[in-house]
TORKOL-4160 file (C-alpha; in steps of 0.2 Angstrom, whole numbers, padded with zeros to 4 digits, m for minus):
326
<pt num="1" X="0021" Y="m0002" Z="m0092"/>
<pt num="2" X="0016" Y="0014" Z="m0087"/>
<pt num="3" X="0033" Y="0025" Z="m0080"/>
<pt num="4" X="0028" Y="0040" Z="m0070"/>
<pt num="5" X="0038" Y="0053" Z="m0061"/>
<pt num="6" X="0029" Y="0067" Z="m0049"/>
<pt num="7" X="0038" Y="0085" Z="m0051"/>
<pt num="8" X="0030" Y="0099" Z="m0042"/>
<pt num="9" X="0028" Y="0107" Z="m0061"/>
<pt num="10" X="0021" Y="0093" Z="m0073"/>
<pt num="11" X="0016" Y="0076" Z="m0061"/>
<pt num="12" X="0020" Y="0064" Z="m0072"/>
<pt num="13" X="0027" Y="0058" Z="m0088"/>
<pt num="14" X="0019" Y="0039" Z="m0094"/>
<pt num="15" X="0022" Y="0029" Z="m0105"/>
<pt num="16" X="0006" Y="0018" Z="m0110"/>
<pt num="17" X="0002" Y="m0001" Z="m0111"/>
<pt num="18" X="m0013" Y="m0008" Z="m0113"/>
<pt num="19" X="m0015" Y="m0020" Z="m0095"/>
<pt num="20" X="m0015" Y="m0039" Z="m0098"/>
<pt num="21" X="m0035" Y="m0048" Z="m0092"/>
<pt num="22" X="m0034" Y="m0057" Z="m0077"/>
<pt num="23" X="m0044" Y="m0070" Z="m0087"/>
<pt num="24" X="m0025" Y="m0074" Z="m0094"/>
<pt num="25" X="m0020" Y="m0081" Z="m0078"/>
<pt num="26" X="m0035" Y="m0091" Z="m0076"/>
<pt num="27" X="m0045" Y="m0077" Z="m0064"/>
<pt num="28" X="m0064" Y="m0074" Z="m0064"/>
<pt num="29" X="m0064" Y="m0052" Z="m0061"/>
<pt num="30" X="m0076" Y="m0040" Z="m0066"/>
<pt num="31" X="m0072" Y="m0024" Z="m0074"/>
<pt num="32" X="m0077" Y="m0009" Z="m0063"/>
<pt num="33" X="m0077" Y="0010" Z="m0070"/>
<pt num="34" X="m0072" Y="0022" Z="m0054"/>
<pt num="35" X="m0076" Y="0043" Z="m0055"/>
<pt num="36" X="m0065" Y="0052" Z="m0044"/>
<pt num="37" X="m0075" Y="0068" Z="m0036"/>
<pt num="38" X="m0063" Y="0079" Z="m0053"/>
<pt num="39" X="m0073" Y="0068" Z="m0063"/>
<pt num="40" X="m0062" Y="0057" Z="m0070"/>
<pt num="41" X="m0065" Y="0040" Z="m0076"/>
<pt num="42" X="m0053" Y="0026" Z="m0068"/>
<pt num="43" X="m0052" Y="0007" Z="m0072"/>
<pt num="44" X="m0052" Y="m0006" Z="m0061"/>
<pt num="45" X="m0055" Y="m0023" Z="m0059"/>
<pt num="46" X="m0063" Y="m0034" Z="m0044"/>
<pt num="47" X="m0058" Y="m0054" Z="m0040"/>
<pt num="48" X="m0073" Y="m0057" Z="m0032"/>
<pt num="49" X="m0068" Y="m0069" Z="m0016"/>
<pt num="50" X="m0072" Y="m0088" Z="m0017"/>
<pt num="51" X="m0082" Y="m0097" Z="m0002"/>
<pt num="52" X="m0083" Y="m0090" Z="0011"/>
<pt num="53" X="m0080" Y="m0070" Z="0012"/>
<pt num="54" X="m0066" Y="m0067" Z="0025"/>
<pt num="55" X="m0063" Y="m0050" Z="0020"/>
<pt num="56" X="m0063" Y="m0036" Z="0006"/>
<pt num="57" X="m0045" Y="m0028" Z="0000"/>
<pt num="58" X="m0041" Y="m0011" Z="m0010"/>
<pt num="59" X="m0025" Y="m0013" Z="m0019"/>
<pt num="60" X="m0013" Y="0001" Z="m0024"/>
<pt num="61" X="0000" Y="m0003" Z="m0033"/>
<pt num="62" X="0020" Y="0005" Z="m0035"/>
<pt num="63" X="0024" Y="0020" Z="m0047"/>
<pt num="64" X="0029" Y="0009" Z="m0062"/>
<pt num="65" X="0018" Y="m0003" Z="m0071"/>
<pt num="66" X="m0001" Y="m0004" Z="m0073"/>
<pt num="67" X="m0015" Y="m0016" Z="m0063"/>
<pt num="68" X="m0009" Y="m0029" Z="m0074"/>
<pt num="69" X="0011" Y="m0028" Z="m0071"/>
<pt num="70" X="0005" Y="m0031" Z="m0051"/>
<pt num="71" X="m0008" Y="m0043" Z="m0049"/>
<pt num="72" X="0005" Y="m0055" Z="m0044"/>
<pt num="73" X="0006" Y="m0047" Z="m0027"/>
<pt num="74" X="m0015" Y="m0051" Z="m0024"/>
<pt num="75" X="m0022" Y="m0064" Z="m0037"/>
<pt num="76" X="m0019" Y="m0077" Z="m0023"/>
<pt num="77" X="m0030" Y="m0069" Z="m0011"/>
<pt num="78" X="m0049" Y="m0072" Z="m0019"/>
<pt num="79" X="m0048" Y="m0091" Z="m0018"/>
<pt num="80" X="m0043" Y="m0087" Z="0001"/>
<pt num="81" X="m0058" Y="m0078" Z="0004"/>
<pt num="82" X="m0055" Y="m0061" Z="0001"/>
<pt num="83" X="m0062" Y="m0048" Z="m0010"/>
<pt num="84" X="m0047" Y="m0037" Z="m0019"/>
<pt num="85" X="m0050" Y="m0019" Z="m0027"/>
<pt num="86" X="m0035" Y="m0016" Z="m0042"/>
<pt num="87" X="m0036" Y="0000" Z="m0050"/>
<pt num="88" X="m0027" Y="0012" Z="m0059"/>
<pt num="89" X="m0023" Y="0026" Z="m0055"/>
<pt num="90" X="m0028" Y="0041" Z="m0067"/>
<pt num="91" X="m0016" Y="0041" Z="m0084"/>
<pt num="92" X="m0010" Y="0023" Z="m0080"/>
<pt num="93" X="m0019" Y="0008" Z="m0091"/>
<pt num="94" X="m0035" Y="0010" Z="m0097"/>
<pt num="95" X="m0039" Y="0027" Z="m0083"/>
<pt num="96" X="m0040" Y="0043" Z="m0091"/>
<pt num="97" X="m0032" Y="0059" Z="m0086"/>
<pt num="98" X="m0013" Y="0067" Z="m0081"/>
<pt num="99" X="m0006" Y="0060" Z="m0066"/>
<pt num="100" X="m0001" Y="0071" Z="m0052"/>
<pt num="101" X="0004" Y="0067" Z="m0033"/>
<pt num="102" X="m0014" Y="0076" Z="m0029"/>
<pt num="103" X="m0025" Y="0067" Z="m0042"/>
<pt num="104" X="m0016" Y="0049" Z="m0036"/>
<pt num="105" X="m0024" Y="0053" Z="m0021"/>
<pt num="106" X="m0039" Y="0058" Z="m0026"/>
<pt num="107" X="m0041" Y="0042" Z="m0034"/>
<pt num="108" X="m0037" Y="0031" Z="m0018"/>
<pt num="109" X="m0051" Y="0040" Z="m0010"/>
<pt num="110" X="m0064" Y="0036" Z="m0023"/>
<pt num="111" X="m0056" Y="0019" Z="m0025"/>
<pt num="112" X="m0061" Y="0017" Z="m0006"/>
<pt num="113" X="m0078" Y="0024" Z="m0009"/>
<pt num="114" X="m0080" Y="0012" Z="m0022"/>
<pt num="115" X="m0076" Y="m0003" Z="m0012"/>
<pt num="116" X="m0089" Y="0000" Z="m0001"/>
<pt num="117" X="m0103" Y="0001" Z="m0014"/>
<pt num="118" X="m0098" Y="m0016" Z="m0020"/>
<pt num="119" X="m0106" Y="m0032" Z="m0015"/>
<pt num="120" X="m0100" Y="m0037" Z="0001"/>
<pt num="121" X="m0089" Y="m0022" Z="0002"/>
<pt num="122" X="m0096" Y="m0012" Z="0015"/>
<pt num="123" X="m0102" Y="m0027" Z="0026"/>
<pt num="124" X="m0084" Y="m0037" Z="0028"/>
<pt num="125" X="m0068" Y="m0030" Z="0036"/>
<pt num="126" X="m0059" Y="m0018" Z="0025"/>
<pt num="127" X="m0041" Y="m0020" Z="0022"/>
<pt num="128" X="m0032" Y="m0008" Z="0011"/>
<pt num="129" X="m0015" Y="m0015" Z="0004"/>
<pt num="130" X="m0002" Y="m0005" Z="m0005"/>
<pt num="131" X="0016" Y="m0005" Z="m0012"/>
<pt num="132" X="0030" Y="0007" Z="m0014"/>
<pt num="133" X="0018" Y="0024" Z="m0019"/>
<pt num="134" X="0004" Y="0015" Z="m0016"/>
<pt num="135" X="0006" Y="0010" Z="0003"/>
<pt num="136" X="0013" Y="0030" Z="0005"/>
<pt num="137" X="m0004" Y="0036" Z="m0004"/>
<pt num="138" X="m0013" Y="0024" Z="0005"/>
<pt num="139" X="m0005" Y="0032" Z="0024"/>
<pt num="140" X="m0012" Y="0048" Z="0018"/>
<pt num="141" X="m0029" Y="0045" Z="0012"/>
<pt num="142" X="m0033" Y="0036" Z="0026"/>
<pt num="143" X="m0027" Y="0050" Z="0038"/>
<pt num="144" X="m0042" Y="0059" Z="0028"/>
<pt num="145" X="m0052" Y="0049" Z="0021"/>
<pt num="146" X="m0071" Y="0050" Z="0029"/>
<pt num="147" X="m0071" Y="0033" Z="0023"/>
<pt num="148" X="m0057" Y="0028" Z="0035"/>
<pt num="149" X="m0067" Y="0023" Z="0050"/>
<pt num="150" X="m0072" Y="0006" Z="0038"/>
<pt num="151" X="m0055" Y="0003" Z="0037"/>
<pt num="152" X="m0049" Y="m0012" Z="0049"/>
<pt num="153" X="m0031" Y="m0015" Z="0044"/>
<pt num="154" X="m0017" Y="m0005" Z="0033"/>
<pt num="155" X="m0002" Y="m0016" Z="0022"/>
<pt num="156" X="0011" Y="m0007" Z="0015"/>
<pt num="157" X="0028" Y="m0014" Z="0007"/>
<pt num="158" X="0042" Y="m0006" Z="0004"/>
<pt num="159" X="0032" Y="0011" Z="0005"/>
<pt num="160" X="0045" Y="0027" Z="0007"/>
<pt num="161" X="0041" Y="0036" Z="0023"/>
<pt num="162" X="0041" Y="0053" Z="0012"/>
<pt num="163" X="0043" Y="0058" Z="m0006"/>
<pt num="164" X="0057" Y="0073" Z="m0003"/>
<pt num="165" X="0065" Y="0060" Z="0007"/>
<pt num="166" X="0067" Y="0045" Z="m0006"/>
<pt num="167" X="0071" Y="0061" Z="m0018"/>
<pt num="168" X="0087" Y="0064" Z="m0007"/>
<pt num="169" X="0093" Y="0046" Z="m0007"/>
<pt num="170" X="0092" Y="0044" Z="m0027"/>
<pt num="171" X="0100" Y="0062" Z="m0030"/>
<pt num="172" X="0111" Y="0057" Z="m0017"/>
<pt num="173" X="0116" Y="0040" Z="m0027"/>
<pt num="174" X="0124" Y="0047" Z="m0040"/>
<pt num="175" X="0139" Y="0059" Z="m0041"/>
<pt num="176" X="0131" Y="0069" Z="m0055"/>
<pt num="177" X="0117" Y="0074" Z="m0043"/>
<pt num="178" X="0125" Y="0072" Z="m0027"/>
<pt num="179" X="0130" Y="0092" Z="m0024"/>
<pt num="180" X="0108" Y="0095" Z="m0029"/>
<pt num="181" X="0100" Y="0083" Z="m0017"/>
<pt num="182" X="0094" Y="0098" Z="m0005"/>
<pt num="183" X="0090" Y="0110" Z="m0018"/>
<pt num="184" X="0081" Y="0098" Z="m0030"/>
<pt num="185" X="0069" Y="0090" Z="m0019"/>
<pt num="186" X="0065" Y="0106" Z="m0012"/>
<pt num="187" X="0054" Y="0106" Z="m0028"/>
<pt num="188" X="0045" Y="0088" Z="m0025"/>
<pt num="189" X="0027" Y="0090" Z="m0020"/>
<pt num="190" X="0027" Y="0088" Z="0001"/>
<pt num="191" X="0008" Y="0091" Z="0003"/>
<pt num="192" X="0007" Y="0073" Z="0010"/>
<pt num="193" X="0019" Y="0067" Z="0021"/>
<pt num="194" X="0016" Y="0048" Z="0028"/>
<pt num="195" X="0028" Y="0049" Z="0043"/>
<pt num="196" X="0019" Y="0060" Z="0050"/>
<pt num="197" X="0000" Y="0054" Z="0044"/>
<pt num="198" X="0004" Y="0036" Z="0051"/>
<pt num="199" X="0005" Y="0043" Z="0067"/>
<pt num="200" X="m0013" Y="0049" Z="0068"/>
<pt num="201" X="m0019" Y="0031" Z="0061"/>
<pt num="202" X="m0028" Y="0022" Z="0075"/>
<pt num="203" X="m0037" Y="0010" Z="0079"/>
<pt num="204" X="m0033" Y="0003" Z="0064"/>
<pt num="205" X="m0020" Y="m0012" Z="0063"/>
<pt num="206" X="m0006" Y="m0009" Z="0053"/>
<pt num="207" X="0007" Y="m0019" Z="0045"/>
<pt num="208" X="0024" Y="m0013" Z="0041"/>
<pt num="209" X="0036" Y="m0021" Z="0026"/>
<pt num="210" X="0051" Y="m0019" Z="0021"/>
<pt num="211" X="0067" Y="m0028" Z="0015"/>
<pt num="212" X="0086" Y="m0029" Z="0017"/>
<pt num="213" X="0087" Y="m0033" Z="0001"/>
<pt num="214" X="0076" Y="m0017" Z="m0008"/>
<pt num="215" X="0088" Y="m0005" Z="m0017"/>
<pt num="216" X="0074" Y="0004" Z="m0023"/>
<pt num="217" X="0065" Y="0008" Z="m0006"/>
<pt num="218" X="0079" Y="0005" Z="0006"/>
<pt num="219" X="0073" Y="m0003" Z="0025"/>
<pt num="220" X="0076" Y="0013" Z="0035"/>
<pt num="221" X="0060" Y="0017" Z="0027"/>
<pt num="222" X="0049" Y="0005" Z="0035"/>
<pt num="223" X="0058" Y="0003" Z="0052"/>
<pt num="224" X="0054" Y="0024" Z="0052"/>
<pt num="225" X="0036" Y="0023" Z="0045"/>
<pt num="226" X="0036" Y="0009" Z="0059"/>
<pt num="227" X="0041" Y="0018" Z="0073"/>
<pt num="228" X="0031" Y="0032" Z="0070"/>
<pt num="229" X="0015" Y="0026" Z="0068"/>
<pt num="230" X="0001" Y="0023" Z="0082"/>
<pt num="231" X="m0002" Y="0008" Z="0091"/>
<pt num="232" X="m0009" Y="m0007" Z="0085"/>
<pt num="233" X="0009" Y="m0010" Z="0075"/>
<pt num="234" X="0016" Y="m0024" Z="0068"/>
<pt num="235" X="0034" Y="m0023" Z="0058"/>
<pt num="236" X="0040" Y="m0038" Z="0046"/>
<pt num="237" X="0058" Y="m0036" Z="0041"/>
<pt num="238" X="0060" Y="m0044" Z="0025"/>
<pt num="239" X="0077" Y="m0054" Z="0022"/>
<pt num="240" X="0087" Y="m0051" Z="0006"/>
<pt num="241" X="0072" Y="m0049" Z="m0004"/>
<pt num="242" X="0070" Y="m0035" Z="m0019"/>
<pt num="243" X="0058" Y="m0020" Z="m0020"/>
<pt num="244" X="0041" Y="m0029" Z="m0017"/>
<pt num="245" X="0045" Y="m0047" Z="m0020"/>
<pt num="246" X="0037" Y="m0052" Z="m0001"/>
<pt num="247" X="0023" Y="m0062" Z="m0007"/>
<pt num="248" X="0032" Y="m0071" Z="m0023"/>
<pt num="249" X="0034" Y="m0084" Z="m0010"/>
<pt num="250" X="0020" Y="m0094" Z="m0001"/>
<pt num="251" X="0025" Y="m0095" Z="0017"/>
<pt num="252" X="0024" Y="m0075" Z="0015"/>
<pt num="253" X="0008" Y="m0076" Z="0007"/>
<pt num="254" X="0003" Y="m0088" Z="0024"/>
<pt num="255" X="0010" Y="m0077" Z="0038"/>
<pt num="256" X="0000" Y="m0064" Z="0029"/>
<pt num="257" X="m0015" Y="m0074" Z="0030"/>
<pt num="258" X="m0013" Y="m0077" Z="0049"/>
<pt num="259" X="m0011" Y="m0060" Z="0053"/>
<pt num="260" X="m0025" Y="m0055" Z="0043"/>
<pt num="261" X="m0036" Y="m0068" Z="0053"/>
<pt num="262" X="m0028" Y="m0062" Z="0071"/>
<pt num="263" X="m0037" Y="m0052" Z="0085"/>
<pt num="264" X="m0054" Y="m0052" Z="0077"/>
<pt num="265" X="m0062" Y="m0042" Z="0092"/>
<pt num="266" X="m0052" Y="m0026" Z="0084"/>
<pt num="267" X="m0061" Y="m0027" Z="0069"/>
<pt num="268" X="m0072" Y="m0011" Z="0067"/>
<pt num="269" X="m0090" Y="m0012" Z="0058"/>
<pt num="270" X="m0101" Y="m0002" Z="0049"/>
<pt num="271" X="m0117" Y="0003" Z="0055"/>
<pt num="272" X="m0133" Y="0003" Z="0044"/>
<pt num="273" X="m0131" Y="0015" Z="0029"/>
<pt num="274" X="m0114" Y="0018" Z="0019"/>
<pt num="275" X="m0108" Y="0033" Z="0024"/>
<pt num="276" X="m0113" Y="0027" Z="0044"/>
<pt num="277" X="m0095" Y="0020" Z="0054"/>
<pt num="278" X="m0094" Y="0015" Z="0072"/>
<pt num="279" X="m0078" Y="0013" Z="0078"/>
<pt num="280" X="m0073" Y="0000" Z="0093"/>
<pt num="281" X="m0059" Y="0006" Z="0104"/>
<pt num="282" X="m0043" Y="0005" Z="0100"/>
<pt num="283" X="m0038" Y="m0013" Z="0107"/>
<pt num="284" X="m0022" Y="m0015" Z="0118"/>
<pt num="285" X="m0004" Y="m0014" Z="0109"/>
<pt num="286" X="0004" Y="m0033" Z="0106"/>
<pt num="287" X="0018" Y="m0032" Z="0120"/>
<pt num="288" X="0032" Y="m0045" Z="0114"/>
<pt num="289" X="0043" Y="m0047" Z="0132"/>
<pt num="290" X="0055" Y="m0036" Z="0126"/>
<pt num="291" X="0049" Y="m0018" Z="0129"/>
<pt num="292" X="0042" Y="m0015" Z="0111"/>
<pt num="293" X="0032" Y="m0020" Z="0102"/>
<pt num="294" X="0031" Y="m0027" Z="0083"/>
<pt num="295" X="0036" Y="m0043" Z="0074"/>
<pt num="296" X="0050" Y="m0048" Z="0062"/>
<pt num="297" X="0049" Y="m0059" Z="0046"/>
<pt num="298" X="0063" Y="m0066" Z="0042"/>
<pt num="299" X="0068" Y="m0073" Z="0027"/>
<pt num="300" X="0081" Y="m0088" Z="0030"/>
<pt num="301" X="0088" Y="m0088" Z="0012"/>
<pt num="302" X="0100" Y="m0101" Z="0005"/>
<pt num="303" X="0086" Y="m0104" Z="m0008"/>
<pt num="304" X="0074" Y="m0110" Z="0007"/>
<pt num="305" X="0058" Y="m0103" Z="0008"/>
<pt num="306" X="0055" Y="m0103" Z="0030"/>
<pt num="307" X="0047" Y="m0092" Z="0039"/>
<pt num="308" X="0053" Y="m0086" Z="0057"/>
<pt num="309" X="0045" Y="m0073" Z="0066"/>
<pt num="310" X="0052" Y="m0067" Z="0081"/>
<pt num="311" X="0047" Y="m0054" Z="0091"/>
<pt num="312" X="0059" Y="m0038" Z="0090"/>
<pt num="313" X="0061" Y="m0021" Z="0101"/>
<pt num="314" X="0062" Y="m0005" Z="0090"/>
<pt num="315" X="0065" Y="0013" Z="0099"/>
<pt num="316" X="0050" Y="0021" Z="0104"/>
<pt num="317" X="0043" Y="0055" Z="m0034"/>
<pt num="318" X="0054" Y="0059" Z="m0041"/>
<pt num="319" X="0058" Y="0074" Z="m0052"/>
<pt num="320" X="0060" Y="0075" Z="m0071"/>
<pt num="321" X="0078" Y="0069" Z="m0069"/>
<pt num="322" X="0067" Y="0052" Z="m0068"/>
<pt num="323" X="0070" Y="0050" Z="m0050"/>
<pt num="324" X="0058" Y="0037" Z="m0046"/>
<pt num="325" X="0050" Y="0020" Z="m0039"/>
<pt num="326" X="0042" Y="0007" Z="m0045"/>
């Protein structure tokens, strides 16, 4: 797997593998080339949607690993009728280039670019679904992005709510480090700051998830990305599950589903030519009968796999010392 560590001086260290075909686990895909506006070649896949086209879905996966290491967390979608985007980021798997917090970026915005262009990628709802640095990249972008007005619905899982943050808590973890926390992630890159881009994100729907049970990217994470970002909102809180393990279980995968398929009149399309958006307004925040709003997954355990969800009221890269996330 490719292992990758953002410093303000170098981006990133990786260590390469080769990814794994889809083709092994018995899925039709299509390899896609992606150039980012620096020029640099990125490789992707696309899991074209069977029947009926519900939807079309960028991916972006965590810090560690390559498209191949994560395809667990979409290869079930395409036979449910949605398109999904993987790529990799530049230096992981088959992309070329040095990875840095900046260029990671830059390559979510061409990835969205490319979605569009694909078959049935500009004419369906566009969801963009990502995990750990993948869902904190895809906050920003989208608070960017000119592409973002196509954009109907946000996913992120166990995404930190900022990267000097999540570089306090590891420093923090450990007694060797404890006494540098401050001064060392002083030198992390905070160019991009998803607690505060969430906010500006609207009309878009926007899930939330996070787990009691992710030691990597703890929950005070999501229930803060959570309460800061703009109305429509919706926060799942995981039980006892690890880093991005949500949808290794299928009544996940089907409260997903459903909530992908919910409140179609906020759904946002795209007028005539690509670069061409029109934006509904925003709909009317969910109101559970408490006074906030937001939903909770919870995760019964005792080797059960349920689902409850439960309306809940909310108040209103690590550095070369290989702090990191997967």
């Amino acid at each position: 797997s490719n292992f990758c560590w953002f410093s303000s001086a170098r981006g990133c260290a990786v260590i390469y593998t080769r990814p794994t075909p889809p083709a092994a686990l018995g899925l039709t895909f299509r390899d896609i080339s992606i150039t980012t506006q620096d020029g640099v070649r990125l490789h992707a896949w696309y899991l074209a949607a069977q029947g009926e086209t519900k939807g079309s879905i960028l991916f972006l996966h965590g810090n560690a690993g390559n498209i191949s290491t994560h395809i667990a967390a979409v290869y079930w979608l395409p036979p449910l009728g949605y398109n999904v985007l993987l790529f990799d980021y530049r230096g992981y798997g088959l992309s070329d280039g040095i990875p840095t917090l900046a260029g990671v970026h830059a390559d979510a915005e061409a990835a969205l670019r490319r979605l569009r262009k694909l078959p049935n990628g500009g004419e369906t709802p566009i969801i963009v679904f990502g995990q750990s640095l993948g869902g904190a990249v895809a906050i920003s972008i989208l608070r960017r992005s000119p592409h973002a007005c196509a954009v109907e619905a946000l996913i992120v899982e166990g995404a930190p709510s900022g990267y000097r943050a999540i570089a306090r808590e590891k420093l923090a973890s450990s007694w060797l480090t404890w006494l540098l926390q401050v001064p060392l992630s002083w030198s992390i890159n905070d160019n991009f700051r998803p607690l505060e881009d969430i906010a500006k994100l609207s009309p878009m729907r926007k899930l939330v998830i996070g787990s009691t049970g992710d030691k990597i990217v703890p929950m005070n994470h999501a229930q803060a990305l959570f309460a800061a970002a703009a109305e429509p909102k919706t926060l799942w809180e995981v039980q006892g599950l690890p880093h991005n393990a949500t949808f290794a279980l299928a009544r996940y995968r089907e409260a997903l589903v459903a909530w992908l398929g919910t409140e179609q009149d906020a759904r946002r399309t795209v007028a005539g030519g690509f670069n061409e958006c029109t934006a509904q307004p925003s709909p009317q925040p969910r109101r559970s009968r408490m006074e906030s709003t937001g939903e909770r997954l919870r995760w019964n355990g005792a080797g059960r796999d349920d689902l409850a969800i439960a309306p809940i009221g909310l108040p209103a890269t690590g550095l070369a010392l290989q702090i990191s996330w997967a």
